[in-house]
C-alpha positions in Angstrom: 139.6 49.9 68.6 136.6 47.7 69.8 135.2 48.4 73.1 134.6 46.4 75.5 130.7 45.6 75.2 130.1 44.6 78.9 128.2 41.3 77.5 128.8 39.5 80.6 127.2 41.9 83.1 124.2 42.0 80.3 123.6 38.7 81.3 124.2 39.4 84.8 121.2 41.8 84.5 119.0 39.9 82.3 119.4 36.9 84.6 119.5 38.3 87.7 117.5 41.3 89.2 115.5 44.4 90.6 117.7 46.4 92.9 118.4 44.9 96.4 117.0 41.9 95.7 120.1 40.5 93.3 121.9 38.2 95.7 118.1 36.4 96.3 117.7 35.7 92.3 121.3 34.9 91.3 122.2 31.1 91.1 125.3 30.0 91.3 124.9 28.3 88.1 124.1 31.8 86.6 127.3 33.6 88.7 129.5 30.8 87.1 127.9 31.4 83.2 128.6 35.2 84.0 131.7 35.0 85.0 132.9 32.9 82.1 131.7 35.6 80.1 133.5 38.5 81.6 136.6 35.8 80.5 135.5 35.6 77.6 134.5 39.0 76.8 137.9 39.7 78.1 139.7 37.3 75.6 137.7 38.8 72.4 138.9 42.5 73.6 142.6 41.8 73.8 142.8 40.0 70.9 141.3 43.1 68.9 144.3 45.1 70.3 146.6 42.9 67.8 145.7 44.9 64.6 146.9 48.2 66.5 150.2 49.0 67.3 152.2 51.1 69.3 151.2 53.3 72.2 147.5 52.5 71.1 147.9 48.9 71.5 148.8 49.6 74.8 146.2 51.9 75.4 143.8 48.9 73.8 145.2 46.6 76.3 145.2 48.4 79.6 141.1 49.4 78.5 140.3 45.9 77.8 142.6 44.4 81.5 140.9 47.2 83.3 137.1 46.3 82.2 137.6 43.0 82.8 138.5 43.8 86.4 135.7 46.3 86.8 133.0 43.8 85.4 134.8 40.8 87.8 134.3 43.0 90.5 130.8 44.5 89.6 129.7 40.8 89.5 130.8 39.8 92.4 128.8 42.7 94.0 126.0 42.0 92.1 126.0 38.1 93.3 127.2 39.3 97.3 126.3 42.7 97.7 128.3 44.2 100.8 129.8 47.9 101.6 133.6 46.3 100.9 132.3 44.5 97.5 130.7 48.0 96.8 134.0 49.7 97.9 136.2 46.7 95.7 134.1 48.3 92.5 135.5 51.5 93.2 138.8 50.8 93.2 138.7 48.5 90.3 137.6 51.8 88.7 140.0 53.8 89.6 142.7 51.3 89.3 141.2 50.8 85.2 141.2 54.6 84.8 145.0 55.1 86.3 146.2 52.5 84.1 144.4 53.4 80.8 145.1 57.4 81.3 148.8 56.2 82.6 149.3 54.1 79.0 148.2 57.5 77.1 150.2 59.6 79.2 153.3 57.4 76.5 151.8 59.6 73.6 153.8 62.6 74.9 157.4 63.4 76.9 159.6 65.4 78.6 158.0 67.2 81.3 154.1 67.1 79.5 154.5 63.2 80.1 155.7 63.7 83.8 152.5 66.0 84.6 150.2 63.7 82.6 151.8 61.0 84.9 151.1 62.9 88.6 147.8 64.2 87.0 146.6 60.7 86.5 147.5 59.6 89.7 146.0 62.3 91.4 142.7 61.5 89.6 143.3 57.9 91.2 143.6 59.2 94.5 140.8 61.0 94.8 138.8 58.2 93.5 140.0 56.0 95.7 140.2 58.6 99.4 135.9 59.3 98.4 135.4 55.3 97.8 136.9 55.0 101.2 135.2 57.9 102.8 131.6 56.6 102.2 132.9 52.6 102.9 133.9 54.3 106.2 130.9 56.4 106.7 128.3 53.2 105.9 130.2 50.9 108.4 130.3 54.5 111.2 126.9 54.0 110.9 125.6 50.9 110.4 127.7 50.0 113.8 126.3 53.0 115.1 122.8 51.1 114.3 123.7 48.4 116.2 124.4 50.1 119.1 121.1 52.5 119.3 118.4 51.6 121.2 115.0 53.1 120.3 111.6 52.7 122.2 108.6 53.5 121.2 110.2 56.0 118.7 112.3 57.9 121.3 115.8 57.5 121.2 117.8 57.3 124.4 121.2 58.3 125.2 123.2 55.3 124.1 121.7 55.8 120.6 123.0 59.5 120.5 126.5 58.9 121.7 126.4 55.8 118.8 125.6 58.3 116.5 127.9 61.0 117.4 130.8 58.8 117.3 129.3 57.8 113.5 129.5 61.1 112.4 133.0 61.9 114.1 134.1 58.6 112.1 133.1 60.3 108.7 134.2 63.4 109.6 137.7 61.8 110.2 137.5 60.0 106.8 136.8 63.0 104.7 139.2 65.1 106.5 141.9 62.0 105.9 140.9 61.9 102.1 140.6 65.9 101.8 145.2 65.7 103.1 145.6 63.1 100.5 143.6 64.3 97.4 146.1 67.8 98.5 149.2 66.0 98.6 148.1 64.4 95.2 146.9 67.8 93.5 150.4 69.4 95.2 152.9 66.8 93.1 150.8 67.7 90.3 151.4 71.5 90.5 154.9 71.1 92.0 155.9 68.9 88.8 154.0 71.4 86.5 156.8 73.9 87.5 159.7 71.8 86.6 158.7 73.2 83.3 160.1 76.3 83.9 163.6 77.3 84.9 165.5 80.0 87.1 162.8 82.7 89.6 159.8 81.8 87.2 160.2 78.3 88.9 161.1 79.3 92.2 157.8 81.3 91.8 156.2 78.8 90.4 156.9 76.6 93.7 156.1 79.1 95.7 152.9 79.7 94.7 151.9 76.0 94.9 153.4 76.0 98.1 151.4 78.8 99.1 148.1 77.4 97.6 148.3 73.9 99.1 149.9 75.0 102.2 152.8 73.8 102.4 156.1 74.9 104.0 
C-alpha cells in the first residue's frame, strides 16, 4: 500500500514557519499552492488503492480520505490558528482513525467484528470528549482573561471569581467527557459478552454492569 507522504503540509512547513508566528508568514498564494497539494496528494493515494482489492482496498481508501481531511484541516490551522481550528484537527483525527480501524474491523465477523466495531468507536469517543475538554478549558480561560483585572501585579476580586468559574468550566468538561468515554467503554464490554451464552453471560453483564456502574 503507499502511504500517504504528507507532501503538501511539507510545503506548508518549508514555506511557512517558526511556531506562533505561521499565520504572519503564510501568503495566500502559498495557502492556495498547499492546498492544491493536499488534492493532489490525495488523488495519487487513491489511485494506488486500485491494484489492491478487497477489504484492503477499502482499508487503502478510508487511510488515504482520512489524511486528506487531517492535512486540510492541519493547514487550515497552520494558515488561521485558533482553539476551534486546533479543536477541528482533532476531530479530523479521530474521525480518520474511526473510519480506517472501522474498514479493518471487515477482516473479521460474527461477534469479533461487532466488538472491533464498539471498540473503535469508543477509541473515537475519547478522542473526541479530551479534544473538547481542552477547546473548553482554553476558551474557560481565556474568557476568564478577559475578565481579570490585575494592578500592579495584585489581582483583585473580579480576577478570582473569573478564574474560579474557568476552572469550574473545565471541571464540567472533563467530568462530561469522563460519562461519555464510560458509556463508550460500557457498549464495548456489554457487546464483548454477547459472546457468551446462558449464566456465563448474564455474569458477564453483570460484571460490566458492576464495573461501569450501571443499573
Amino acid at each position: 500500500m503507499n502511504k500517504f507522504k504528507y507532501n503538501a503540509i511539507a510545503i506548508a512547513i518549508g514555506l511557512a514557519f517558526s511556531a506562533g508566528a505561521i499565520a504572519q508568514t503564510m501568503s495566500k498564494e502559498q495557502y492556495k499552492s498547499a492546498k492544491s497539494s493536499v488534492a493532489a496528494e490525495y488523488k495519487s493515494s487513491k489511485a494506488a488503492c486500485a491494484s489492491l482489492a478487497g477489504n484492503a482496498k477499502d482499508v487503502c481508501k478510508a487511510e488515504a480520505s482520512g489524511r486528506e481531511k487531517v492535512a486540510k484541516a492541519e493547514l487550515e490551522e497552520q494558515f488561521n490558528p485558533s482553539v476551534n481550528a486546533s479543536f477541528k484537527v482533532s476531530i479530523a483525527r479521530a474521525d480518520a482513525d474511526y473510519s480506517v480501524a472501522r474498514e479493518k474491523c471487515d477482516d473479521v465477523a460474527g461477534n469479533v467484528k461487532d466488538v472491533c466495531i464498539k471498540q473503535a468507536k469508543a477509541a473515537a469517543v475519547a478522542a473526541k470528549a479530551d479534544a473538547e475538554v481542552q477547546k473548553k478549558t482554553t476558551d474557560a480561560h481565556e474568557r476568564a482573561d478577559e475578565k481579570s483585572d490585575v494592578f500592579q501585579g495584585v489581582a483583585d476580586v473580579k480576577t478570582f471569581a473569573a478564574q474560579k468559574e474557568a476552572n469550574e468550566e473545565s471541571a464540567e468538561a472533563r467530568k462530561d467527557a469522563a460519562s461519555d468515554k464510560r458509556d463508550a467503554d460500557y457498549a464495548v464490554a456489554k457487546e464483548k459478552c454477547d459472546g457468551f451464552s446462558g449464566i456465563a453471560k448474564s455474569n458477564c453483564m453483570n460484571a460490566a454492569k458492576t464495573r461501569f456502574g450501571k443499573s
